[in-house]
N, C-alpha and C positions, 0 to 999 in steps of 0.2 A: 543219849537223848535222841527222840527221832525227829524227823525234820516235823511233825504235826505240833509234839509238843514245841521244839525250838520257836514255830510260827505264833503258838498263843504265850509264849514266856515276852517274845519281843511287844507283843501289843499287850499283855496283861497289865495291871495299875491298880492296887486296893483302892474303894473309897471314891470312883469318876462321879458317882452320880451326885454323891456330895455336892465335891468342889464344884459340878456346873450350876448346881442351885443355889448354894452361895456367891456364885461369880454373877448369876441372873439377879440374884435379891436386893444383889448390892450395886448394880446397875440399876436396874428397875422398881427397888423399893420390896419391904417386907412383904407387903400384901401381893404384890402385883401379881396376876393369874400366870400360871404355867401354862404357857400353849405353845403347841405346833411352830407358830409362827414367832415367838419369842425365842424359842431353842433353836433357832433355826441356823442360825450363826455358830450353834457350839455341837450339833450332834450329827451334823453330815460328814461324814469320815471319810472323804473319798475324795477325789480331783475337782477341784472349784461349787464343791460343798451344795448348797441346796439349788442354786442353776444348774447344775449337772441333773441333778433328781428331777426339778421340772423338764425337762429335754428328753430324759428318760418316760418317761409319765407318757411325755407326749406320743412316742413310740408305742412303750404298752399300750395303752388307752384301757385303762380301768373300770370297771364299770359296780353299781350298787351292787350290793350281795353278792359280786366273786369272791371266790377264795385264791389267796397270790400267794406266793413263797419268794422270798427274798434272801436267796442264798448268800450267805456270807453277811448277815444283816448287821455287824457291828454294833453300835448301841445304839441302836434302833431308831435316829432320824428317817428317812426313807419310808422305812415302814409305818412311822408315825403319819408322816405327811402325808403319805398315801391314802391310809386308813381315812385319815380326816379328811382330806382333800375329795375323794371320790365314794365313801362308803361302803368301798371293800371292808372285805377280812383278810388279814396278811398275818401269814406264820414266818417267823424268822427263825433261819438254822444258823449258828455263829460258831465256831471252835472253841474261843476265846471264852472261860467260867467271867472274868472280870463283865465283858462286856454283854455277857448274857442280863446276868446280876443288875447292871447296872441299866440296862432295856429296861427292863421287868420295873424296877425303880421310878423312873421315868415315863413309863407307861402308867403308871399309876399315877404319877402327878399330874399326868396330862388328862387324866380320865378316859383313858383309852384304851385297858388292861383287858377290857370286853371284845377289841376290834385287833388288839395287836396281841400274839401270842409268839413267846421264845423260845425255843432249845437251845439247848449245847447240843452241840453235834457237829460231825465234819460232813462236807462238800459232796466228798467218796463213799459216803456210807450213811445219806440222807433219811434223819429218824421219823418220814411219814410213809402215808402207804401209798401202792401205786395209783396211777391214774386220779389222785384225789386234788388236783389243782387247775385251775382255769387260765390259769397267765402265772409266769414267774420272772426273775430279773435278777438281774447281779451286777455290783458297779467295781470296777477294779478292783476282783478278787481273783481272780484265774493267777497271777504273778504268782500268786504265792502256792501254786500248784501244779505237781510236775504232772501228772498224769491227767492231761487235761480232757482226753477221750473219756478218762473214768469219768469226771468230773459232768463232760452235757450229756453220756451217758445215764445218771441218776438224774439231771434236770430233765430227760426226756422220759426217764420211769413214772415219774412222779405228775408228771402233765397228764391230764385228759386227754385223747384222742381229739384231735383240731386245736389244743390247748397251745401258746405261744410263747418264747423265751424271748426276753430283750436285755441285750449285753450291752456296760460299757465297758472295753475291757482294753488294758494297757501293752502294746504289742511290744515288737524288736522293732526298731528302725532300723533305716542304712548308713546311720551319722557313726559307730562304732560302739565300743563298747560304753556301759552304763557307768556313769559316777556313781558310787556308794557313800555316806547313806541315806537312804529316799522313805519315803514311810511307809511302806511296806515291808523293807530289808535292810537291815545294816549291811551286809554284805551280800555278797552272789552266792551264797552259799543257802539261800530261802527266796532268792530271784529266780522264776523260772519263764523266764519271756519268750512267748511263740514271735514270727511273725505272722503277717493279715493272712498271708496265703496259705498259712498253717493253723492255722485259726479258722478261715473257712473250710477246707479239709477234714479237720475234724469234727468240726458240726455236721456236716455230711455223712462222715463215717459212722456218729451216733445214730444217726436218723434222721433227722431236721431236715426238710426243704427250708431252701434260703428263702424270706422274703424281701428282706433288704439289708444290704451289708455296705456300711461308708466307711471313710476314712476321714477323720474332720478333723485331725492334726492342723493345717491351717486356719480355721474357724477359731480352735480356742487358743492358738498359739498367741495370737496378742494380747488377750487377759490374762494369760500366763505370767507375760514376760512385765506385764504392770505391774502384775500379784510381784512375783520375784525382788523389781525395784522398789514397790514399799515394805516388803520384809528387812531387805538389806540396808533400805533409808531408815527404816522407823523400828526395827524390830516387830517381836510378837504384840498383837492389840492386846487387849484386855480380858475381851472378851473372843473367843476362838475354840478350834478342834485342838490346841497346845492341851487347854485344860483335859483331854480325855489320855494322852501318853506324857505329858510333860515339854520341858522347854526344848529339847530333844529335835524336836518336830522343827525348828525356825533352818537349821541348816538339810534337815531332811524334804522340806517341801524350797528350798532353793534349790540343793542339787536338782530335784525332780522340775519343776520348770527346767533349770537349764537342760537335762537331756530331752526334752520335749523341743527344745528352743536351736538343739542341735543337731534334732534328726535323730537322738539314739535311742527313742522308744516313738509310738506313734499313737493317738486314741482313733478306736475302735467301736461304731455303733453298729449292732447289730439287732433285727430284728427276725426269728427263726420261729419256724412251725412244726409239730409234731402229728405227721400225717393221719385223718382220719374224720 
């Protein structure tokens, strides 16, 4: 098995897009409309869910009629709220067949299927053409990729000259080694954590001028460690990202605060340019 497919067997799941509309209906009522802002709690797959995406946002700054690429798009929160949010067009590349499937699903519930488009596709081997995008973004996907030059190497193919990439992306810290397992990896064996300083380096080495590169590890570390205590007071809610991998996820998004909470990974914003 190569480590590509191992990455989309760990997140694959028959059937998400179902169970989140059923979790929404019965929350909210048969009729209730499908929107952006209703799924908003169950389709951000990444660290502290759709506050992360607006943060993000804020960095891209999106504008009507661009075309964005959302590398590693998951089941297509992000791209959804984008699209809505700013009236872009955003193409999503995912690995993952379930959560492609299950975008595609969801963008059509949301009546959005005009404004948000999917592939299956990897990272390393980006299925559009060059120079055909005006902003692009990725939120804690790089982990799960070892060749991470290859990786802003094709974010930078695929940009327009002046076009701009905004990362959030999951580093190494100096707290030690990483608990497993987090949700992105059951084990270190599909973990592949840079540190900030290797991380910027290889944006460099792609081609990127930096425009602005932080470290907000303190920033989010105290919602973190909230998130953390009511997982472990209360368990998984009702309604939540559990619905998209399973209950899986309640001890996988613990450990992950706690090595954020212990130094052993650190978050990473970044915002980079592709000279021209």
């Amino acid at each position: 098995m190569t480590i590509e497919s191992e990455i989309a067997r760990h997140y694959g799941n028959a059937e998400i897009a179902d169970r989140i509309l059923a979790a929404l209906r019965a929350a909210n009522g048969a009729d209730a409309p499908v929107t952006v802002e209703a799924l908003s709690m169950l389709d951000h797959f990444h660290g502290r869910g759709v506050a992360a995406t607006d943060e993000l946002v804020a960095v891209l700054q999106p504008r009507p009629g661009e075309r964005i690429l959302d590398i590693g798009s998951g089941i297509g929160g992000p791209a959804r709220w984008i699209a809505a949010k700013s009236g872009a067009f955003v193409t999503g590349v995912d690995l993952t067949p379930e959560f492609c499937a299950a975008a595609e699903a969801l963008n059509r519930a949301t009546g959005l299927a005009d404004r948000v488009t999917i592939r299956n596709g990897s990272a390393l081997a980006l299925p559009v053409p060059d120079n055909s995008f005006d902003r692009a973004y990725s939120q804690n996907v790089i982990m799960n990729i070892a060749d991470k030059r290859g990786f802003y190497r094709e974010a930078y193919r695929v940009l327009r000259p002046g076009g701009v990439l905004a990362l959030s992306n999951l580093c190494r810290g100096a707290g030690g080694n990483v608990v497993y397992p987090v949700p992105w990896a059951e084990t270190a064996a599909t973990s592949f954590l840079a540190s900030a300083a290797e991380m910027e380096a290889d944006l460099r080495a792609a081609g990127f001028a930096i425009v602005s590169f932080r470290d907000t590890s303190d920033e989010v570390r105290p919602a973190q460690r909230r998130h953390r205590e009511r997982l472990e007071r209360d368990g998984l809610p009702a309604l939540g990202t559990h619905l998209i991998i399973g209950a899986r996820l309640l001890a996988m998004q613990i450990n992950s605060s706690r090595n954020l909470e212990d130094g052993k990974v650190a978050t990473i914003e970044a915002l980079v340019r592709k000279p021209g």
